[in-house]
N, C-alpha and C positions, 0 to 999 in steps of 0.2 A: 496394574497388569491387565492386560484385554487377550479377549481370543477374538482369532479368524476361525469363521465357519465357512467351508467352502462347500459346494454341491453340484454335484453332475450335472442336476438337471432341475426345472422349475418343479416338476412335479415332486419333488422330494423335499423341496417345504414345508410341506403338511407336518411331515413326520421329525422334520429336524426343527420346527418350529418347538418342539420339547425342550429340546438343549438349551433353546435361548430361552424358555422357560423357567429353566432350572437356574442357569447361568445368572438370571436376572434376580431369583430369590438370595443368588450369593454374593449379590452384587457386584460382578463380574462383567466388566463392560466389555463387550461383544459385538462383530459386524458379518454379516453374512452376505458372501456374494454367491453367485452363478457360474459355475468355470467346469467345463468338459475335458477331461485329457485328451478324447478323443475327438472333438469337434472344434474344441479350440486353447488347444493346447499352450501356445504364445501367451495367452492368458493365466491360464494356470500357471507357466514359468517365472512371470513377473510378480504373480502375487504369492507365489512361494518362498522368490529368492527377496522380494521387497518384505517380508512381513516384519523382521524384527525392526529394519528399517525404520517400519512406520510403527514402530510400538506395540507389536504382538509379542505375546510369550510364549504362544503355543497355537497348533494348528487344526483344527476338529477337520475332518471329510469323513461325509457321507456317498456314496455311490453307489448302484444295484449294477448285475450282471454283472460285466468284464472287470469294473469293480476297480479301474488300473491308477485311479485318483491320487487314491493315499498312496502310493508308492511312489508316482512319481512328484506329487507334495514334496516327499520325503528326499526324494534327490536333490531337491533346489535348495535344501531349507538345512540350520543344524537345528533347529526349534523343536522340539517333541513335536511328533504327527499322531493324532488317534484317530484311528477307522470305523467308521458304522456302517457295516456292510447290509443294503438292503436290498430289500425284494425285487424282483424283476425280469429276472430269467428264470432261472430252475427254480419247482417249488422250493419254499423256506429260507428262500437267498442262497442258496449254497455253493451255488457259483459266487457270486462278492463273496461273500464267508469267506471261499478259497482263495480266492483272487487276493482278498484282504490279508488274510493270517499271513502266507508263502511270501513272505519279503525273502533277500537272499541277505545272507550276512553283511554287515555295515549299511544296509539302508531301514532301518526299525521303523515299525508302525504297531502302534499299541490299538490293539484288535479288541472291539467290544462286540456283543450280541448283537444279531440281526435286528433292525426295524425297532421297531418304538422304547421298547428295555436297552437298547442301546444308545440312540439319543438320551435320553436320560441319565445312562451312565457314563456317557461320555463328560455331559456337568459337570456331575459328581467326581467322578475321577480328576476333571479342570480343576476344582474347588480344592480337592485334597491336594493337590500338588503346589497349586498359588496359598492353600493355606500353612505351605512350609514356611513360609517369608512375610504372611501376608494378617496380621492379627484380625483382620475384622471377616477374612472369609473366611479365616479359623473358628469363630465366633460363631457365624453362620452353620456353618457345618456342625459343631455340637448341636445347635437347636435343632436341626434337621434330625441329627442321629437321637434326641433324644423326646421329638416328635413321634417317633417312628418309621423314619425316612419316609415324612410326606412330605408335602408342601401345605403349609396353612400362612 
């Protein structure tokens, strides 16, 4: 099972470089690209409607402000989409926030915290879901939960 990590923008690396942090302790192999909905959207459509294609099971985006990534992820794809709305426009992301939670009916996007607790949990939440099916990132995940949910 792999995930696709998608991202608005270069600058938002920093911060989702967590996930594949996380992702990596649960050994969940993972590929992160660069894709704008609004700058270049033709991109974002082939590697939404191509992922399962090429062997994803699930969809991470990240994006601040307008925030319109994971939604429109979520139209090309049937894959689970999770959103990490970050910073960017209005203090504390609350523009993505909103931009992220307000899908309309039939297009879901599983909405986690702003900015760095989000990355993180977006992982975490990957790991719980591939560890329906998946015994070793099941594995993983108890040693996490009875670390303390850290990483060591």
């Amino acid at each position: 099972m792999k995930a696709l990590i998608i991202i608005g923008s270069e600058t938002d690396k920093t911060i989702m470089e967590e996930t594949r942090q996380y992702l990596d302790f649960f050994g969940i192999e993972n590929t992160l690209e660069v894709a704008s909905a609004h700058r270049t959207p033709d991109r974002v459509r082939e590697m939404a409607s191509g992922a399962e294609k090429n062997g994803f099971s699930l969809i991470i985006t990240a994006a601040g402000m307008a925030a319109a990534l994971p939604g429109v992820v979520a139209a090309y794809t049937s894959l689970p989409v999770l959103g990490v709305p970050l910073e960017g426009g209005l203090p504390g992301g609350l523009d993505a926030l909103y931009a992220t939670v307000q899908m309309p009916a039939g297009v879901p996007v599983g909405t986690l915290a702003v900015g760095k607790a989000g990355a993180r949990n977006a992982a975490i939440l990957t790991a719980r879901i591939f560890a329906l099916t998946d015994k070793s990132v099941a594995s993983r995940l108890e040693t996490f939960r009875q670390q303390g949910y850290k990483l060591v």
